[in-house]
C-alpha positions as CSV (number, residue, x, y, z in Angstrom):
1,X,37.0,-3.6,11.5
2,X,35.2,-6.9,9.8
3,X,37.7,-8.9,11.8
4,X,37.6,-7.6,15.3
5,X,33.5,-8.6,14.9
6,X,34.1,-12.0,13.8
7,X,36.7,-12.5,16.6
8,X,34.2,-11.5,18.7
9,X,31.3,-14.0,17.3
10,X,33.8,-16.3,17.9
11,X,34.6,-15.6,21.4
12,X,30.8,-16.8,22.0
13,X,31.2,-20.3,24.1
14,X,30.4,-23.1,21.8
15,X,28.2,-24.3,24.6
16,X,25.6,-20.6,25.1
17,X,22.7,-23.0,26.2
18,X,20.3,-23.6,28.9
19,X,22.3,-25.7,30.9
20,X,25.8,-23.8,30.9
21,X,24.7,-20.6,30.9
22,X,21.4,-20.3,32.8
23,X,23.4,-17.4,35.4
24,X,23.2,-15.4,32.2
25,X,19.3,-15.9,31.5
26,X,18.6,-15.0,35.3
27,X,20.9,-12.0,35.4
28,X,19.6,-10.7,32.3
29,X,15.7,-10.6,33.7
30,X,17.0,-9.3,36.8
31,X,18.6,-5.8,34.9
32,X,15.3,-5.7,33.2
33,X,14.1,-4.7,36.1
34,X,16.5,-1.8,36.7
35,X,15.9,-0.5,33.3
36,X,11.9,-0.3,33.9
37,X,12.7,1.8,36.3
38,X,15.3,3.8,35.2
39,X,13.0,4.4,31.9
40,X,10.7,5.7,33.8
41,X,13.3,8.3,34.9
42,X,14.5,9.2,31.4
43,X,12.0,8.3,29.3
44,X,10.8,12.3,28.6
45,X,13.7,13.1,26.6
46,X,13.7,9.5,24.8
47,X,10.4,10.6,22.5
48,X,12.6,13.9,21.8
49,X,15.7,12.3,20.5
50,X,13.4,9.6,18.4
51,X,11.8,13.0,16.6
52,X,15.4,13.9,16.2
53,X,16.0,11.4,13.6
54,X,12.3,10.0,12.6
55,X,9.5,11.9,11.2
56,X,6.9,11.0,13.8
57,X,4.9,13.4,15.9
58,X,5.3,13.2,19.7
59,X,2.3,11.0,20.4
60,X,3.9,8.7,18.0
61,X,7.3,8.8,19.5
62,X,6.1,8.6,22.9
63,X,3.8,5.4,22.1
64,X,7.9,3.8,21.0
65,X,9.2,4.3,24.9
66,X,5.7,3.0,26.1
67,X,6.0,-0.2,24.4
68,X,9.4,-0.7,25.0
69,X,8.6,0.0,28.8
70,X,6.4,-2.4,29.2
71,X,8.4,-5.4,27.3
72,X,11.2,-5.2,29.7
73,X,8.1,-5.1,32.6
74,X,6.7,-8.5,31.0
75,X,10.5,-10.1,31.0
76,X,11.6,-8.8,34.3
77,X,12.5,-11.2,37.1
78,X,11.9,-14.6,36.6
79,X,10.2,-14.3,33.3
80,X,13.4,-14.8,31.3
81,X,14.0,-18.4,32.3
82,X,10.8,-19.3,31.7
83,X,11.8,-19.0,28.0
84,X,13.9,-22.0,28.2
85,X,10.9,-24.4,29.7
86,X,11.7,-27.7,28.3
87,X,9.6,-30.8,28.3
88,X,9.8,-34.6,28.8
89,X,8.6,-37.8,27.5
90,X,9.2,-41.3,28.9
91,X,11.2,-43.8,27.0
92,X,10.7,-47.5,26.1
93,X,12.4,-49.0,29.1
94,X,13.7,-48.1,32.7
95,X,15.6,-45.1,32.1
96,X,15.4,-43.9,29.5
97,X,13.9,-40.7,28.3
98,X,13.6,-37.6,26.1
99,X,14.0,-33.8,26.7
100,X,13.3,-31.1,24.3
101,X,15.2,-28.6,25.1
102,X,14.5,-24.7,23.1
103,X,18.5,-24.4,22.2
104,X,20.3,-20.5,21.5
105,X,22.3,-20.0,18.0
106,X,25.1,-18.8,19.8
107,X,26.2,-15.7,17.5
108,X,23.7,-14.2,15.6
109,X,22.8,-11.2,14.2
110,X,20.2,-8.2,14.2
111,X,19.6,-5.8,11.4
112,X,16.9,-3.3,12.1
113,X,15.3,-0.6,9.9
114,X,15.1,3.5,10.5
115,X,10.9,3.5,11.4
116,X,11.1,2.7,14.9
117,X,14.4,3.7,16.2
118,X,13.9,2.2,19.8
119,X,11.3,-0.5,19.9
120,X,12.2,-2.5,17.1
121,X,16.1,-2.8,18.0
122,X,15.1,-3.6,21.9
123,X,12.6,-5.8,21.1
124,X,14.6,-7.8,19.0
125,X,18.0,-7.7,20.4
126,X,16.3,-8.3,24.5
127,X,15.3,-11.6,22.7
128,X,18.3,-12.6,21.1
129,X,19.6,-11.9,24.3
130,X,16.7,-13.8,26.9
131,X,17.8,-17.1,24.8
132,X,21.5,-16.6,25.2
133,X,22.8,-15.5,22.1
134,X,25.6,-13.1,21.1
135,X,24.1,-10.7,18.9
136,X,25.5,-8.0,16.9
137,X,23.5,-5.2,16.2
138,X,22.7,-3.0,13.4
139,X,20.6,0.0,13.3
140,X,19.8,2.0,9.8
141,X,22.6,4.6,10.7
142,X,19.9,8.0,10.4
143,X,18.8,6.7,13.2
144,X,21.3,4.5,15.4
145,X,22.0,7.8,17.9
146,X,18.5,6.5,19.6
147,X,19.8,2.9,20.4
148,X,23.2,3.8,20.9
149,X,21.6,5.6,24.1
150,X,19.3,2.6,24.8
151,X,22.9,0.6,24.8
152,X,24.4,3.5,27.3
153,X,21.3,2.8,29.8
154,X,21.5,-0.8,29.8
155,X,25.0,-1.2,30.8
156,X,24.6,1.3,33.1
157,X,21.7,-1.0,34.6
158,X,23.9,-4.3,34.5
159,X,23.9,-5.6,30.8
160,X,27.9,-6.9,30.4
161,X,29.4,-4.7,27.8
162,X,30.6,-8.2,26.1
163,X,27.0,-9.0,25.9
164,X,26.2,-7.1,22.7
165,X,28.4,-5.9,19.6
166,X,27.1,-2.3,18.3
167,X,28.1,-1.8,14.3
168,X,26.9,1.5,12.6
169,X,27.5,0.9,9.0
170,X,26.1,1.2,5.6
171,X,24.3,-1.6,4.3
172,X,27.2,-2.8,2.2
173,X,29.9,-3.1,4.6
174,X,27.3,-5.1,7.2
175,X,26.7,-7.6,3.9
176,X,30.1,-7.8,3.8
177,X,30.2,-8.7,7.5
178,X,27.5,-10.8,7.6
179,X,29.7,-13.0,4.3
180,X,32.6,-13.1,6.4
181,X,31.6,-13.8,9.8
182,X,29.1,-16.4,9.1
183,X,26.2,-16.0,11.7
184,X,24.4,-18.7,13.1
185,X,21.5,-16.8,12.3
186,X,20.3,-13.8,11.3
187,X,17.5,-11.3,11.7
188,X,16.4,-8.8,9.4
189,X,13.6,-5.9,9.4
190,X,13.3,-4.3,6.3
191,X,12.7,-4.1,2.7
192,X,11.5,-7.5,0.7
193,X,13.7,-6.6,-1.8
194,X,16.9,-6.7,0.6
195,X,15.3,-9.7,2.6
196,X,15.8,-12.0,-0.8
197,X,18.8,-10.9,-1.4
198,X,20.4,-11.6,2.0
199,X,17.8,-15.0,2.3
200,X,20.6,-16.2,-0.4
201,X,23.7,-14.9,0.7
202,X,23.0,-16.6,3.9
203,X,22.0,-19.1,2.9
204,X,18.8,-19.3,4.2
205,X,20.0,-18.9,7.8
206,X,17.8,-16.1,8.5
207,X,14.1,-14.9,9.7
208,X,12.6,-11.6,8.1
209,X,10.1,-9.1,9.1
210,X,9.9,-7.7,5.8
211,X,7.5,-5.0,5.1
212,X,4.3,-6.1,3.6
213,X,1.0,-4.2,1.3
214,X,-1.1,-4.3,4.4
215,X,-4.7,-4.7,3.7
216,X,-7.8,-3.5,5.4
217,X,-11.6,-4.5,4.5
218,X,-14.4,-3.2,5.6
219,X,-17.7,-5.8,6.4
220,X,-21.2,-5.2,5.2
221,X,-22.3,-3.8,9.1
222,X,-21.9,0.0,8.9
223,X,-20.9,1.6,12.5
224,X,-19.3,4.1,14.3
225,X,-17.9,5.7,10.9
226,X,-16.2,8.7,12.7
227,X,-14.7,5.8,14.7
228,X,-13.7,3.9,11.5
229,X,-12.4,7.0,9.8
230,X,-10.2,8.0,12.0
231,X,-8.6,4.6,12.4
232,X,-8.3,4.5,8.7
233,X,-6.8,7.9,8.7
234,X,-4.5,6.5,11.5
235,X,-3.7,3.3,9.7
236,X,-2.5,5.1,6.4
237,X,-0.8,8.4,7.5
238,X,0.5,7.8,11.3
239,X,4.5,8.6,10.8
240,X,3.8,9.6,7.1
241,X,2.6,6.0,6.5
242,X,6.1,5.1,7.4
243,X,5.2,1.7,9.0
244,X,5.4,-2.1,7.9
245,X,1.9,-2.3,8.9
246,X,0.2,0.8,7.3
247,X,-3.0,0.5,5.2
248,X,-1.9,0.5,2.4
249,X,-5.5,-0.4,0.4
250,X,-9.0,-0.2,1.5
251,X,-11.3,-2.7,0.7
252,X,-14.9,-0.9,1.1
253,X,-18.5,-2.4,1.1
254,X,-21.3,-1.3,-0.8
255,X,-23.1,-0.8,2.2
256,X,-20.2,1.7,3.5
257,X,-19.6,3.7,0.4
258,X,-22.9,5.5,0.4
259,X,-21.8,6.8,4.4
260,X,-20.1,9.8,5.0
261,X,-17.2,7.5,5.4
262,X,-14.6,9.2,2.6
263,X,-15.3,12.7,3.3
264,X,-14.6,12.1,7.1
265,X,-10.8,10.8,6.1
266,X,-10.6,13.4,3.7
267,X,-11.3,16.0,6.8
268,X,-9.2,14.0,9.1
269,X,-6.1,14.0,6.4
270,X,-6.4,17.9,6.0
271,X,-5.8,18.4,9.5
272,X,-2.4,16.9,9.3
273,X,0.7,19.3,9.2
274,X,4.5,19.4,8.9
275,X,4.2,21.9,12.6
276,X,3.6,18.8,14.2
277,X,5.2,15.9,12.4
278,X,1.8,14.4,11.7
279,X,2.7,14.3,8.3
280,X,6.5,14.8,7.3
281,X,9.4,13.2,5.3
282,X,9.6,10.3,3.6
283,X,12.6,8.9,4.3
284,X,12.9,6.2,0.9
285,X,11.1,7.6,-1.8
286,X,11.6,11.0,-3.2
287,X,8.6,13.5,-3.7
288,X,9.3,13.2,-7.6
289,X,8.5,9.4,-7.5
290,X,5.6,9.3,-5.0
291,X,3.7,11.9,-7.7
292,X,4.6,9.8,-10.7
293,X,3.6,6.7,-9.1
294,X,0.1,8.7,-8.6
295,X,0.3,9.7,-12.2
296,X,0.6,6.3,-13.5
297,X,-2.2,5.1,-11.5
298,X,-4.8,8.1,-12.7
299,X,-4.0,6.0,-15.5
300,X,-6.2,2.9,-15.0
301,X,-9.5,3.5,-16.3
302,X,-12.3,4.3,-13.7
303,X,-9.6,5.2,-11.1
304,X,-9.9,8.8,-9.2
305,X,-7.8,11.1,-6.8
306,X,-9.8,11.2,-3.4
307,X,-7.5,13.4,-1.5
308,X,-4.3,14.7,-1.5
309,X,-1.9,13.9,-4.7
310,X,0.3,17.0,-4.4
311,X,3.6,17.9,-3.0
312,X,3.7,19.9,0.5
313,X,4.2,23.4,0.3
314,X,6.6,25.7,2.8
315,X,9.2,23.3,4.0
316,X,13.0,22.6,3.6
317,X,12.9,19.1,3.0
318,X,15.6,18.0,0.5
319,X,15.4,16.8,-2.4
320,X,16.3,12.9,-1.6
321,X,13.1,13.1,0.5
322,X,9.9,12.8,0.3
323,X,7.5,15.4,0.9
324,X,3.5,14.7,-0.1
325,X,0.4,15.2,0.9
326,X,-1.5,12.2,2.8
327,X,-2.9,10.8,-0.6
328,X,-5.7,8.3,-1.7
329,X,-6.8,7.0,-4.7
330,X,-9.9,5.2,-5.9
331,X,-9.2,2.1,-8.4
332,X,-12.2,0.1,-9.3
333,X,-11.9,-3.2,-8.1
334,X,-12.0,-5.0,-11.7
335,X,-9.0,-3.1,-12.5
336,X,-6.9,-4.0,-10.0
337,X,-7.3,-7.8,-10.4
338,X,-6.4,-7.7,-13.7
339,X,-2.6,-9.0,-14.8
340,X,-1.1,-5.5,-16.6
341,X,-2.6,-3.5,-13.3
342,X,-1.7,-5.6,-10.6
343,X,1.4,-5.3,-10.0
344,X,1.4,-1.4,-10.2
345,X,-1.6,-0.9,-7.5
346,X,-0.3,-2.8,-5.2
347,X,3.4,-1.7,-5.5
348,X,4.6,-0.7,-1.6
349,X,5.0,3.2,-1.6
350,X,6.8,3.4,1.9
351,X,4.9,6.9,2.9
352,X,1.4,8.4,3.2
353,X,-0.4,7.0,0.3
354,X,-2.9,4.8,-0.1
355,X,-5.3,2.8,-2.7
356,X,-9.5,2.9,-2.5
357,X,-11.5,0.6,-3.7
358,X,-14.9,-0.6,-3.3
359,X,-16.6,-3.8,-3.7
360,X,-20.2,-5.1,-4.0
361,X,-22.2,-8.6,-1.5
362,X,-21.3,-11.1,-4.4
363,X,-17.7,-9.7,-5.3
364,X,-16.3,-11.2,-2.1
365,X,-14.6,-13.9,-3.9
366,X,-12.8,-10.9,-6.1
367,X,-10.9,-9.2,-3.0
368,X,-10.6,-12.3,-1.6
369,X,-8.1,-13.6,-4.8
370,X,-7.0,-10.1,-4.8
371,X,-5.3,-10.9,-1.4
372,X,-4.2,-14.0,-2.1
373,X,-1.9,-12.9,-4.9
374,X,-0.2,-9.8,-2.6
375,X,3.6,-11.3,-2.3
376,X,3.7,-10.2,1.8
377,X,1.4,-11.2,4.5
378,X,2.0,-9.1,7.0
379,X,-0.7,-7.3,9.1
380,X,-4.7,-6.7,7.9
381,X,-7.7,-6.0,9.4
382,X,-11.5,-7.2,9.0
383,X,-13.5,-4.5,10.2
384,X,-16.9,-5.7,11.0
385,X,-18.8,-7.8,13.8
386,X,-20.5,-10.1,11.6
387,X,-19.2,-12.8,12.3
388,X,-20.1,-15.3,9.3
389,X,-18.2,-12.6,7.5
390,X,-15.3,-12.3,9.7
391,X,-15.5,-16.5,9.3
392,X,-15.2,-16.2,5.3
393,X,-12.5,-13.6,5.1
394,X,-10.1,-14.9,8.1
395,X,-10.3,-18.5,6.5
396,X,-9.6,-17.5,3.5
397,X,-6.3,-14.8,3.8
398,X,-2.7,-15.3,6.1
399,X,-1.9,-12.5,7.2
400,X,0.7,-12.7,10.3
401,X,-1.2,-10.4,12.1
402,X,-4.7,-10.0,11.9
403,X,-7.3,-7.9,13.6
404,X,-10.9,-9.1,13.4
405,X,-13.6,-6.7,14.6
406,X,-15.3,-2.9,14.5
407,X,-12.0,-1.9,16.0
408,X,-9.8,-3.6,14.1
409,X,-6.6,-1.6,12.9
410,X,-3.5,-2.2,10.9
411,X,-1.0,-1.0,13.0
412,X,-0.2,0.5,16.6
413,X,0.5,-3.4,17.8
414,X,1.3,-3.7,22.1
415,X,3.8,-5.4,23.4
416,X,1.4,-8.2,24.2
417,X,0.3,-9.6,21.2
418,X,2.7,-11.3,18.0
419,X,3.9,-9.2,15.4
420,X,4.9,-10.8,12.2
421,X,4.1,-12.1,9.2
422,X,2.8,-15.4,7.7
423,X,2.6,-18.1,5.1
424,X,6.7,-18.0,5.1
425,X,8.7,-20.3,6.7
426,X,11.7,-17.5,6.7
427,X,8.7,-15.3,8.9
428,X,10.0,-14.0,12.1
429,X,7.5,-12.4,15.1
430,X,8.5,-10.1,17.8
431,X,7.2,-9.4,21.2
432,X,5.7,-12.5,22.7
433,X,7.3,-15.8,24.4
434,X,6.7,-17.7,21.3
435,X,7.9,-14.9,18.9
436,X,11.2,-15.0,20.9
437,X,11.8,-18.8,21.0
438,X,10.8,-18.9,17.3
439,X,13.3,-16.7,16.0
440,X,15.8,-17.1,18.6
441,X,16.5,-20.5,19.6
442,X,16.1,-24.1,18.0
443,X,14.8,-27.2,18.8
444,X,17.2,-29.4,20.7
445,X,16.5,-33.3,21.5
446,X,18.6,-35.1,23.9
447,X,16.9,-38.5,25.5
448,X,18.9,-39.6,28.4
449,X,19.6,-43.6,28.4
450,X,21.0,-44.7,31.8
451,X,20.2,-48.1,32.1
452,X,19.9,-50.6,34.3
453,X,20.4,-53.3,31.7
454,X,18.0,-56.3,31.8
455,X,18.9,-58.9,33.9
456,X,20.8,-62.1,32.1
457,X,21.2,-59.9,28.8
458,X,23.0,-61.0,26.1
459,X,24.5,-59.6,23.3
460,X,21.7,-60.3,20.5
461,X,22.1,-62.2,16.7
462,X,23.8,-59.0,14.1
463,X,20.5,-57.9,12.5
């Protein structure tokens, strides 16, 4: 099977490239426009089939079709060529000058991860695609059914069946692949711990969306806390806190922590139920070792349950699986900087769980190390329109993506902003013209030298 792959990576012209293949760029946002439309047609089921396989509710689900929708909108047409703008500079003499040119890998590859079934894989794979590469792709097989569909309706609305290689696999036998067939590049969404392992097995010919310990802090300005809280509640337990860019600690001011602020989440967390898939499986961490992680934490003096901490009740999840209650605990912020604790609080638990702490005017500097040392910069928030405080904390943290405000969230990103992380040269984004040229294309100098001569030249002394 591994060969018939890597004969088909090497099938891809040495020359995929804006100036022998620019049909394919144009045909490619042409179909786009088909498959708006023929989403539109099909996309009631599509939320269905994603709860098929993903514990989401249907709001959630839907919100996966939407966003894909409107990506292939933004690339339709003649959006796609636009990709490949180049620029040029004048030379030293009559001409002579130089193009930079934004050049495809040629075969490359896409390993995507079981959270968003659909807007992940088409996100990534459209823009492996828009720059003219040969991608194969790789969906975490519990969910693959949903793009295998996508797959079905884009050939059906022009994409050549060549185009794109479709592997479902474990994660063993695509390493073994990915060895073997040698990729230009490659691009994976996942864990960190997998992401270093394959950053050195390729070689370092790869770009990551890992997941990251997503951070949100509240400002001194106390607001619209009903609005807050239910953001927060969103942030944290949205798909069972199933997302690369859930809250995943709360940084709360003084100012906020004598508001009704807590009890309001606590209210809005009580409402969620398994009837609804508004809280449901978790897919990597069993229900065992979500409550001993809790356990270990009520450990850490001055730390406290605030909601949740026990199993769900009256379900047939199995056992590999996760089933808990959305969950927060408070652990005083001292605690958490210090070196036997930190690595424990702020240890990823990929479900609906979060840590609580809160933090007084003059212990900015505190949080502010305490983000500094987090291993992942992936999303954050600064809630608050203050905006010598939104000055402080933004210069002073990375995070990829970052959303400054009152209504600033973690996660639910558009199509129309970036979505990645920072402060790593491996970081990959998603969704934007410069995410897409980023991650899939290099930079390519040519500078054209035609000449005349001068006049009466002659050859020069050796030098």
């Amino acid at each position: 099977m591994n060969q018939e792959y890597s004969r088909s990576w090497r099938a891809c012209p040495g020359v995929p490239n804006m100036v022998y293949t620019i049909h394919l760029k144009h045909q490619r946002g042409i179909f786009c426009s088909e498959t708006y439309l023929q989403r539109q047609l099909t996309c009631f089921p599509c939320p269905r089939l994603i709860q098929r396989v993903a514990p989401k509710s249907y709001q959630q689900a839907f919100g996966e079709v939407y966003v894909t929708q409107k990506f292939l909108e933004n690339f339709s047409g003649d959006q796609v060529r636009f990709l490949a703008r180049s620029f040029a500079v004048p030379g030293n003499h009559l001409g002579q000058q130089s193009h930079g040119f934004r050049w495809p890998y040629g075969p490359v590859a896409i390993v995507t991860p079981f959270n968003f079934p659909l807007e992940i894989p088409v996100l990534q794979l459209m823009g492996a695609l828009y720059m003219g590469n040969k991608p194969i792709l790789k969906v975490d097989s519990k969910v693959s059914i949903v793009m295998e569909q996508m797959l079905r309706l884009l050939h059906y609305c022009g994409l050549p069946s060549e185009d794109v290689d479709f592997i479902n696999s474990d994660g063993k036998t695509m390493n073994k692949l990915l060895l073997e067939a040698n990729p230009r590049m490659t691009l994976f969404t996942g864990s960190s711990r997998v992401a270093d392992k394959l950053a050195v097995d390729l070689k370092g010919r790869i770009k990551l969306e890992d997941a990251g310990f997503d951070w949100k802090i509240l400002g001194p300005d106390v607001q619209e806390v009903d609005y807050v809280a239910w953001v927060c509640d969103q942030d944290a337990y949205a798909c069972s806190g199933q997302k690369c860019s859930a809250q995943s600690i709360l940084f709360i001011h003084e100012n906020w922590s004598k508001s009704s602020l807590i009890s309001k989440m606590k209210d809005l967390a009580e409402r969620r139920k398994l009837d609804d898939l508004t809280i449901g499986p978790v897919l990597t961490f069993t229900t065992e070792a979500m409550l001993e992680h809790v356990h270990k934490l009520l450990q850490i003096p001055g730390s406290k349950l605030l909601f949740g901490g026990q199993a769900l009740e009256n379900h047939s999840i199995p056992l590999i699986y996760g089933a808990l209650e959305p969950t927060a605990i408070y652990v005083p912020l001292e605690e958490i900087l210090k070196d036997n604790n930190y690595a424990l609080v702020t240890r990823e638990i990929f479900g609906p769980f979060q840590i609580v702490t809160d933090y007084k005017e003059d212990q900015l500097p505190m949080v502010l190390d305490a983000l500094e040392r987090m291993h992942a910069h992936l999303t954050a928030a600064v809630v608050s329109n203050d905006l010598l405080f939104l000055q402080e904390v933004i210069g002073n943290s990375v995070n990829g993506t970052t959303y400054a405000g009152l209504r600033a969230r973690t996660t639910g990103a558009p199509q129309n902003h970036w979505f990645g992380p920072a402060g790593d040269p491996r970081g990959a984004g998603i969704g934007t013209p410069e995410a897409i040229k980023l991650v899939w294309s290099c930079h390519r100098e040519i500078i054209y030298d035609f000449g005349p001569l001068p006049r009466h030249w002659e050859i020069p002394p050796s030098t």
